[in-house]
PyMOL Python script that loads the backbone (N, CA, C, O; Angstrom):
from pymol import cmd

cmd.read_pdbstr("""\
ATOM      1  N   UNK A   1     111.754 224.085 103.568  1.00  0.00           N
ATOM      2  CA  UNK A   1     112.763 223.144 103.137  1.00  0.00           C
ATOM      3  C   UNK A   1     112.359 222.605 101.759  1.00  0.00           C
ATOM      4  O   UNK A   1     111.237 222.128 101.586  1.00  0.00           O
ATOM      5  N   UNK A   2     113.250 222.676 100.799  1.00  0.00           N
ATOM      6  CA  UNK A   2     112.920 222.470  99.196  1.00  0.00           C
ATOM      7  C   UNK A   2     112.697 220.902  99.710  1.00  0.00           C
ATOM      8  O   UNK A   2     112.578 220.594 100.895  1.00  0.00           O
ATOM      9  N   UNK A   3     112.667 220.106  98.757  1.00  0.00           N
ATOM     10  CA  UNK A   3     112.698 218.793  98.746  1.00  0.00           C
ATOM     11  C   UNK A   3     114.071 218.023  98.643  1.00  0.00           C
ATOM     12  O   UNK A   3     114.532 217.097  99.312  1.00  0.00           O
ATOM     13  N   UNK A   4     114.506 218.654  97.689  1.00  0.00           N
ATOM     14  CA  UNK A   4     115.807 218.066  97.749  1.00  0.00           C
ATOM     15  C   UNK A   4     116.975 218.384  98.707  1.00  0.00           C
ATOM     16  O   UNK A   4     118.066 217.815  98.673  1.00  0.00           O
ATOM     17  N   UNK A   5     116.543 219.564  99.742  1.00  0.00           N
ATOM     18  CA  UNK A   5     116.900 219.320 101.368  1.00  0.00           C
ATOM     19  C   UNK A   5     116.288 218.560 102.283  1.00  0.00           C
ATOM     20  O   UNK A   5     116.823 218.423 103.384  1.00  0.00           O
ATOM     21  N   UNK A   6     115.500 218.157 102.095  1.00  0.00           N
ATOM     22  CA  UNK A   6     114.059 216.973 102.451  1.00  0.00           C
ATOM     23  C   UNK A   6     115.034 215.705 102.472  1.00  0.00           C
ATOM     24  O   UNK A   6     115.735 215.284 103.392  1.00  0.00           O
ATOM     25  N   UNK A   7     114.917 215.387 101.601  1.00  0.00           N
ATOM     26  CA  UNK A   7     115.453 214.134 100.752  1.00  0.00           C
ATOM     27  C   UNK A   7     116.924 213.275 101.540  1.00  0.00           C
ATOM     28  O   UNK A   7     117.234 212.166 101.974  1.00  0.00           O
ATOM     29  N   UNK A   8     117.641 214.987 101.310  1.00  0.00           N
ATOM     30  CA  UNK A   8     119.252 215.018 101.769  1.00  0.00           C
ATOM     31  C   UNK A   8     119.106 214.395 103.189  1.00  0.00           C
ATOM     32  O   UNK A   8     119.664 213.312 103.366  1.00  0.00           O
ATOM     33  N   UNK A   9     118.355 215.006 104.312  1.00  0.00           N
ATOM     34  CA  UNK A   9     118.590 214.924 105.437  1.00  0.00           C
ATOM     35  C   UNK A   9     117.925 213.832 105.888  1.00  0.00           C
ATOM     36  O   UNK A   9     118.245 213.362 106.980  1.00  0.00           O
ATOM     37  N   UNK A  10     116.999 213.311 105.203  1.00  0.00           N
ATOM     38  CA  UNK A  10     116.419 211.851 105.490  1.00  0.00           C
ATOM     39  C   UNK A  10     117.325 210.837 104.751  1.00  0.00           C
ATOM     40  O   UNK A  10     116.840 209.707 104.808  1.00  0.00           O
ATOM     41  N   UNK A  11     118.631 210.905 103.995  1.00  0.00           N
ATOM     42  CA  UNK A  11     119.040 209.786 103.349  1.00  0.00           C
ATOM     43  C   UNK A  11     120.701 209.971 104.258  1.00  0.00           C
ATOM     44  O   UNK A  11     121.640 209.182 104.157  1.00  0.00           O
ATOM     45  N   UNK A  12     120.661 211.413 105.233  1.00  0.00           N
ATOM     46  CA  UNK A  12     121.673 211.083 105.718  1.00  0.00           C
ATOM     47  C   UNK A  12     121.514 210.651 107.184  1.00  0.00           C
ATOM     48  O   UNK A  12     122.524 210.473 107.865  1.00  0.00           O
ATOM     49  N   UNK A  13     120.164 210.459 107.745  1.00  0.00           N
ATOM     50  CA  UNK A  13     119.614 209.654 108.884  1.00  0.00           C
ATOM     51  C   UNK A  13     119.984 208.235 108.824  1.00  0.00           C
ATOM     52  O   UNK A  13     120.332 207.575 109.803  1.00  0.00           O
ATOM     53  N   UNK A  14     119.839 207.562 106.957  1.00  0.00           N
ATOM     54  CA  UNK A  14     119.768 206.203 107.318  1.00  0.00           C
ATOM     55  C   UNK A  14     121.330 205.409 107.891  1.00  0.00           C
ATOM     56  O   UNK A  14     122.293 206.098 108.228  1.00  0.00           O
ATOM     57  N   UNK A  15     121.350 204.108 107.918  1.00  0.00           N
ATOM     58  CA  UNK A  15     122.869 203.598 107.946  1.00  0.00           C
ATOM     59  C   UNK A  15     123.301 203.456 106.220  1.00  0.00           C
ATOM     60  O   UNK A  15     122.599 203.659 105.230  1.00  0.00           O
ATOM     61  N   UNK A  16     124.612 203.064 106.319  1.00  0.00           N
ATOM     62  CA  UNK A  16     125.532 203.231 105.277  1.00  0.00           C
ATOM     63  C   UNK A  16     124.299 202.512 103.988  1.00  0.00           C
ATOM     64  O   UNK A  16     123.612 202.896 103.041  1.00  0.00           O
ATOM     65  N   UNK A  17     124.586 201.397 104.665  1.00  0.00           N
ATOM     66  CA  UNK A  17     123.836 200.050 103.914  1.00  0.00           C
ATOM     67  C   UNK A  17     122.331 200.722 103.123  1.00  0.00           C
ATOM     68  O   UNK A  17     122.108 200.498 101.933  1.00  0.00           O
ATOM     69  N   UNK A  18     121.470 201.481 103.917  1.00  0.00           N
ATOM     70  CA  UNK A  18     120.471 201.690 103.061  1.00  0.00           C
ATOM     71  C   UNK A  18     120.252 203.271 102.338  1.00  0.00           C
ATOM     72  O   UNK A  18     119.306 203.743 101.707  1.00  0.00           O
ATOM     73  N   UNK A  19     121.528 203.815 102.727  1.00  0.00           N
ATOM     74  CA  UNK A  19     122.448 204.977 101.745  1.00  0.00           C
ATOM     75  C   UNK A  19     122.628 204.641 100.337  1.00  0.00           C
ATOM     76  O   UNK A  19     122.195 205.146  99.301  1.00  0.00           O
ATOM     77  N   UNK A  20     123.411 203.616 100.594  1.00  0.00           N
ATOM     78  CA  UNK A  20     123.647 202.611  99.230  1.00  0.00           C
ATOM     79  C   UNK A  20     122.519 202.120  98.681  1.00  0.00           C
ATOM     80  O   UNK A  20     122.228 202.517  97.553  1.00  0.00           O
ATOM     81  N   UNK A  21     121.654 201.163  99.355  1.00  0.00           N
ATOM     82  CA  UNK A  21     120.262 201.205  98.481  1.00  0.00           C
ATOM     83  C   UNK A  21     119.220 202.173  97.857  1.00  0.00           C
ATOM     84  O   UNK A  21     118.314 201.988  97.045  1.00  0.00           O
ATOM     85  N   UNK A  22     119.719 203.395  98.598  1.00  0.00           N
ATOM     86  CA  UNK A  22     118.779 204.794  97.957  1.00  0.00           C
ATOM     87  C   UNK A  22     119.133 204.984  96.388  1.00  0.00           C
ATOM     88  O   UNK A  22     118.430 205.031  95.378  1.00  0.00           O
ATOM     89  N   UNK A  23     120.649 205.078  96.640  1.00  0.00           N
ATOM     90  CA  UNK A  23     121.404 205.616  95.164  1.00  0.00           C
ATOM     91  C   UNK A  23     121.420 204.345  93.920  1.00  0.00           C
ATOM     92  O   UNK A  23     121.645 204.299  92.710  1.00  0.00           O
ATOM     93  N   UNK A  24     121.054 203.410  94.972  1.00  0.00           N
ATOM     94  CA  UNK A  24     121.078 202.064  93.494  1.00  0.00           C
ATOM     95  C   UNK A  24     120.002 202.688  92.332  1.00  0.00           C
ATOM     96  O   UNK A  24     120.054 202.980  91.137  1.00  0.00           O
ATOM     97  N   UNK A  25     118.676 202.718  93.767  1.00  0.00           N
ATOM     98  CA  UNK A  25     117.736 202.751  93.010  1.00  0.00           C
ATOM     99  C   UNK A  25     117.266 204.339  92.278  1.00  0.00           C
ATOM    100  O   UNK A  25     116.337 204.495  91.486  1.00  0.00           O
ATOM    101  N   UNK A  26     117.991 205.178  92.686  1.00  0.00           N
ATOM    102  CA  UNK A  26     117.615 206.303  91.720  1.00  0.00           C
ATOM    103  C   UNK A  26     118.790 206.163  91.068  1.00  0.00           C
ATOM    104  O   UNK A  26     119.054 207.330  90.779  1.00  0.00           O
ATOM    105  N   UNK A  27     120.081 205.173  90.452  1.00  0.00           N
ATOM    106  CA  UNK A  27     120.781 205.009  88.896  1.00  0.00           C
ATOM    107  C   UNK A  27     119.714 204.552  88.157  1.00  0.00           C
ATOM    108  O   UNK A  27     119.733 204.743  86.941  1.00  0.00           O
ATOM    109  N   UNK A  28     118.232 203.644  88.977  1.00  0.00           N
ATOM    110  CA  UNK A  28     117.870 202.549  88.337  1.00  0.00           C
ATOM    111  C   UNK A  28     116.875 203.442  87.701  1.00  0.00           C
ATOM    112  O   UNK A  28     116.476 203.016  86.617  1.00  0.00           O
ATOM    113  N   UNK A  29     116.165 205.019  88.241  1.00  0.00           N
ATOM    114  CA  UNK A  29     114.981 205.405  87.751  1.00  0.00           C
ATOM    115  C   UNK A  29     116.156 206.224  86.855  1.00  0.00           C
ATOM    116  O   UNK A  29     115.710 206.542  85.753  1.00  0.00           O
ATOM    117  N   UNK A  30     117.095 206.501  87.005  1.00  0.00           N
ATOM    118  CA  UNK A  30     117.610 207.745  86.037  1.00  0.00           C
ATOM    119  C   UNK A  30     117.782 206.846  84.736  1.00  0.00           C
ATOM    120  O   UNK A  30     117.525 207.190  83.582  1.00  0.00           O
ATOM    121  N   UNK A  31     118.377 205.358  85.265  1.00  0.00           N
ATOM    122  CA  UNK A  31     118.214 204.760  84.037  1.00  0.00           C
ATOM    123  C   UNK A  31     117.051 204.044  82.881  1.00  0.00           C
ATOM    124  O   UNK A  31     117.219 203.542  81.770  1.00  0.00           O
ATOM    125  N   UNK A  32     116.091 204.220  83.542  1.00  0.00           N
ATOM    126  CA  UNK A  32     114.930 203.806  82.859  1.00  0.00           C
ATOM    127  C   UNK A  32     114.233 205.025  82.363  1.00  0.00           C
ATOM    128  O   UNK A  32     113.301 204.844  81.579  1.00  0.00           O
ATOM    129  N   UNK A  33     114.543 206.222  82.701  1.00  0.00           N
ATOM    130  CA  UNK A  33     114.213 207.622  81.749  1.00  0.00           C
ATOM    131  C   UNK A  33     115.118 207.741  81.077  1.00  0.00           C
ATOM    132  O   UNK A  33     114.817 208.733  80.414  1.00  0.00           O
ATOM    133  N   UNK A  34     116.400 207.309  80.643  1.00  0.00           N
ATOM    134  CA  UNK A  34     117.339 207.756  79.480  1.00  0.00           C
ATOM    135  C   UNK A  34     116.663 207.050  78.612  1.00  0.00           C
ATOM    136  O   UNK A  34     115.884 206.098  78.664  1.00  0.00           O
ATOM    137  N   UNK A  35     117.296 207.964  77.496  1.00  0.00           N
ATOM    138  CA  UNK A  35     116.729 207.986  76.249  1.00  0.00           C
ATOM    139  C   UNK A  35     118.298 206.691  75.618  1.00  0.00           C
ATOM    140  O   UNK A  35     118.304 205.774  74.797  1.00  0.00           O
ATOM    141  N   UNK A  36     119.161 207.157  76.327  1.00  0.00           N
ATOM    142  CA  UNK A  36     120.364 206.408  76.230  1.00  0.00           C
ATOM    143  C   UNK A  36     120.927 205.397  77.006  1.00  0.00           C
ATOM    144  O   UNK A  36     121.988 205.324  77.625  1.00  0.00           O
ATOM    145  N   UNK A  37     119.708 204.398  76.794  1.00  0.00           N
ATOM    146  CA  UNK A  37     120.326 203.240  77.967  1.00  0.00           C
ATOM    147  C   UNK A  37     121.362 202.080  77.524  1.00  0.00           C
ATOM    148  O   UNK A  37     121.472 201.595  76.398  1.00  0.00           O
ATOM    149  N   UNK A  38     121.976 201.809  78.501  1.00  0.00           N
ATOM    150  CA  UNK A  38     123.380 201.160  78.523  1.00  0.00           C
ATOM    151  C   UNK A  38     122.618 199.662  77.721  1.00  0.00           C
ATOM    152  O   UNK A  38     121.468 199.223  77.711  1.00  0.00           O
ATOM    153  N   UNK A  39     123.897 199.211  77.112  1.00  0.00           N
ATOM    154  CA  UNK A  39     123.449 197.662  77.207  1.00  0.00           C
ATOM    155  C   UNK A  39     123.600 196.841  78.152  1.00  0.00           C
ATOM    156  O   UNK A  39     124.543 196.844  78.944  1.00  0.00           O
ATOM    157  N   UNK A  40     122.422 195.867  78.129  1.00  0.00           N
ATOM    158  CA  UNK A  40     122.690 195.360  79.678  1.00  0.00           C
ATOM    159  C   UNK A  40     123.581 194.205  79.840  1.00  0.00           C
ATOM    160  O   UNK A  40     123.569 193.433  80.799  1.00  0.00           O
ATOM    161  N   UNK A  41     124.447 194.148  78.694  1.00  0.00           N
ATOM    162  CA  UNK A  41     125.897 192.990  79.484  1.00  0.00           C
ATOM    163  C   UNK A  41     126.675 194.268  80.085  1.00  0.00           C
ATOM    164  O   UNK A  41     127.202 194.225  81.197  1.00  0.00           O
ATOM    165  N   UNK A  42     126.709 195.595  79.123  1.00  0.00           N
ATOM    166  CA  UNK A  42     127.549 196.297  79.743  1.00  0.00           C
ATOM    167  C   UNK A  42     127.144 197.262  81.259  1.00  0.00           C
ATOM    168  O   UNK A  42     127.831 198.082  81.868  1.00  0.00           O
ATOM    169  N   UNK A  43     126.015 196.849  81.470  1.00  0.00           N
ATOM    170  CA  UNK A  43     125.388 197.708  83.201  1.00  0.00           C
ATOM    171  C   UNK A  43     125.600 196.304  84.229  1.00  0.00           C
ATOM    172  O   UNK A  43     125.915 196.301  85.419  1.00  0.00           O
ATOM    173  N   UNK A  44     125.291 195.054  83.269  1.00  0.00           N
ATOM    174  CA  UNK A  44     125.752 193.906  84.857  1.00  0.00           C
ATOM    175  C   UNK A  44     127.279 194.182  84.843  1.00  0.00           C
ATOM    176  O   UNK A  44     127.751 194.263  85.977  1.00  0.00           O
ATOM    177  N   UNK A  45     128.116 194.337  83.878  1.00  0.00           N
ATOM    178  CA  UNK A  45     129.665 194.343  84.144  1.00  0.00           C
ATOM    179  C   UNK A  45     129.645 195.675  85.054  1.00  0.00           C
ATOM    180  O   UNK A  45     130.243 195.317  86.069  1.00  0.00           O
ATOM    181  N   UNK A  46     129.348 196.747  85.189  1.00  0.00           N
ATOM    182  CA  UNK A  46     129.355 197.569  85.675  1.00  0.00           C
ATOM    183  C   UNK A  46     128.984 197.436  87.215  1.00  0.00           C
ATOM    184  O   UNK A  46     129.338 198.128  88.169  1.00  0.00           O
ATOM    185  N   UNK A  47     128.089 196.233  87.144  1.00  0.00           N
ATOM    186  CA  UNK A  47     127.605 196.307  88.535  1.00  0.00           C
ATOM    187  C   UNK A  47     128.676 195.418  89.197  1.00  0.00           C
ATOM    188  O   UNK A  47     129.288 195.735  90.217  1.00  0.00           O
ATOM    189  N   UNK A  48     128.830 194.319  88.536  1.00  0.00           N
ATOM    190  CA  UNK A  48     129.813 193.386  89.045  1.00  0.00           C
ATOM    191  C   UNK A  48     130.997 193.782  89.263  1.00  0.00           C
ATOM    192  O   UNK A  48     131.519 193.425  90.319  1.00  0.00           O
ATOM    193  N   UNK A  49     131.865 194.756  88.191  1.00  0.00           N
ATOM    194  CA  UNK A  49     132.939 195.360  88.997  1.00  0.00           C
ATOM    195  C   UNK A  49     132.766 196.209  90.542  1.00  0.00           C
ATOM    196  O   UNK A  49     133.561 196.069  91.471  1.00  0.00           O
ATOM    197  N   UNK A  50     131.476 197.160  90.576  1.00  0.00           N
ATOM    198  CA  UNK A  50     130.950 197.938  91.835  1.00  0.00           C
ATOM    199  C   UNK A  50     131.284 196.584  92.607  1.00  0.00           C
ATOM    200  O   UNK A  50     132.469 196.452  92.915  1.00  0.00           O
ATOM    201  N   UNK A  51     130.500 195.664  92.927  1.00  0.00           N
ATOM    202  CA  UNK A  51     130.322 194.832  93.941  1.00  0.00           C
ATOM    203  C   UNK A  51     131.599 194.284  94.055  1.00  0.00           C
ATOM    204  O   UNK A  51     131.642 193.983  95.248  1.00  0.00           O
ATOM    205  N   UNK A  52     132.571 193.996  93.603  1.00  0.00           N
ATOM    206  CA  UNK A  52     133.960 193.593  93.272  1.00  0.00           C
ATOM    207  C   UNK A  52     134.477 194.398  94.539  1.00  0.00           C
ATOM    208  O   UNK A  52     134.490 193.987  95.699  1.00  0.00           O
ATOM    209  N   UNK A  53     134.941 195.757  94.019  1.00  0.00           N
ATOM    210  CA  UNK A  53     135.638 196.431  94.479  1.00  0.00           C
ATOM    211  C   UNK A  53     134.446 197.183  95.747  1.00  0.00           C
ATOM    212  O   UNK A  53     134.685 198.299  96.208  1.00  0.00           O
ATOM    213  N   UNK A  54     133.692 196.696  96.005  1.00  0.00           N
ATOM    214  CA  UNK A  54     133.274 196.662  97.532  1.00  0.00           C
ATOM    215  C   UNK A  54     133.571 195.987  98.492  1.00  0.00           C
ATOM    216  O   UNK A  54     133.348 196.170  99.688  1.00  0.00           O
ATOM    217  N   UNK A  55     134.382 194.728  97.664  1.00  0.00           N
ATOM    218  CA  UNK A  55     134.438 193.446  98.758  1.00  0.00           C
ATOM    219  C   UNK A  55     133.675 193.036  99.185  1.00  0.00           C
ATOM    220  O   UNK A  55     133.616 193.318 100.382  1.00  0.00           O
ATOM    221  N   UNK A  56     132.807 192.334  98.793  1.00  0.00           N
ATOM    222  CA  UNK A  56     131.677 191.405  99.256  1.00  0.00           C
ATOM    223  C   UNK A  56     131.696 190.404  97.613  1.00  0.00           C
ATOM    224  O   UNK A  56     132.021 190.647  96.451  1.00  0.00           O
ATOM    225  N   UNK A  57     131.149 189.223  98.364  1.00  0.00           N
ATOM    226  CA  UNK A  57     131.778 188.283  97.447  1.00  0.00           C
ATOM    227  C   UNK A  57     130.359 187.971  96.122  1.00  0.00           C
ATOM    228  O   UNK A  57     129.168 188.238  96.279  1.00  0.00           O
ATOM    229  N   UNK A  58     130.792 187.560  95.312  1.00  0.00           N
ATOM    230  CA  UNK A  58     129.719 187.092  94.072  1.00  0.00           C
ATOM    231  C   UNK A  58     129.467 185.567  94.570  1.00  0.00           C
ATOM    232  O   UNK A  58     130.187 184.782  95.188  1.00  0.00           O
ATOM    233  N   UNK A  59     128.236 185.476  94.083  1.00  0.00           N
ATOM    234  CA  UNK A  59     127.398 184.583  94.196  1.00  0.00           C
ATOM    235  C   UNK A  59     128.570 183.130  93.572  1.00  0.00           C
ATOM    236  O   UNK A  59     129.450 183.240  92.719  1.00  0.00           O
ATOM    237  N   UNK A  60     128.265 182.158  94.166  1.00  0.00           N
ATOM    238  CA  UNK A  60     128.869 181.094  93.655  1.00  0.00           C
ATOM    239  C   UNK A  60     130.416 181.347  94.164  1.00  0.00           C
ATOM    240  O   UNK A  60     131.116 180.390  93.833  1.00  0.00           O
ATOM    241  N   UNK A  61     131.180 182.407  94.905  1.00  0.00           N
ATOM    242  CA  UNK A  61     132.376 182.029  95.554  1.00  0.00           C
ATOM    243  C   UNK A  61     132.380 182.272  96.544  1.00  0.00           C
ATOM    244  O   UNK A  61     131.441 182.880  97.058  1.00  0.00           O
ATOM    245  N   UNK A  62     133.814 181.756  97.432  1.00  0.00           N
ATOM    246  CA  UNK A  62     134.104 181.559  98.271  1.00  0.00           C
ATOM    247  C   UNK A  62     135.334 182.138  98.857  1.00  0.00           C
ATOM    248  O   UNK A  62     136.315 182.479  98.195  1.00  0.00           O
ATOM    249  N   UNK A  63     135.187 182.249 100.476  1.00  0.00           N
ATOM    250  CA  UNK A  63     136.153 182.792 100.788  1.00  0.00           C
ATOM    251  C   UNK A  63     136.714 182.907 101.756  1.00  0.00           C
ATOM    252  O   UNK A  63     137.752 183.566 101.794  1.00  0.00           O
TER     253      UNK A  63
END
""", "prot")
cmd.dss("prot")
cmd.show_as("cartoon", "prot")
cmd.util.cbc("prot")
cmd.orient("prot")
């Protein structure tokens, strides 16, 4: 089994929730090896729309 069938079948064991935390954090290593990194008002807007349109609420509101 290569690794990246390794990888696959252990990230499709977990629940949704720490599916989603796998892929945060390899945007976060792909983004700290670009040579072309975002600016970071424009990666929190990016994140804040993600979390938006997940439905789950931002810090400081209510609902």
């Amino acid at each position: 089994m290569t690794s990246e069938q390794e990888l696959l079948t252990k990230w499709r064991s977990l629940p949704q929730d720490k599916q989603e935390e796998v892929l945060y954090f390899v945007e976060f290593l792909g983004l700290k090896n670009s040579a072309n990194k975002i600016p970071l008002g424009e990666r929190l807007q990016q994140i804040r729309t993600r979390i938006v349109a997940s439905g789950k609420h931002l810090l400081g509101t209510s609902k």
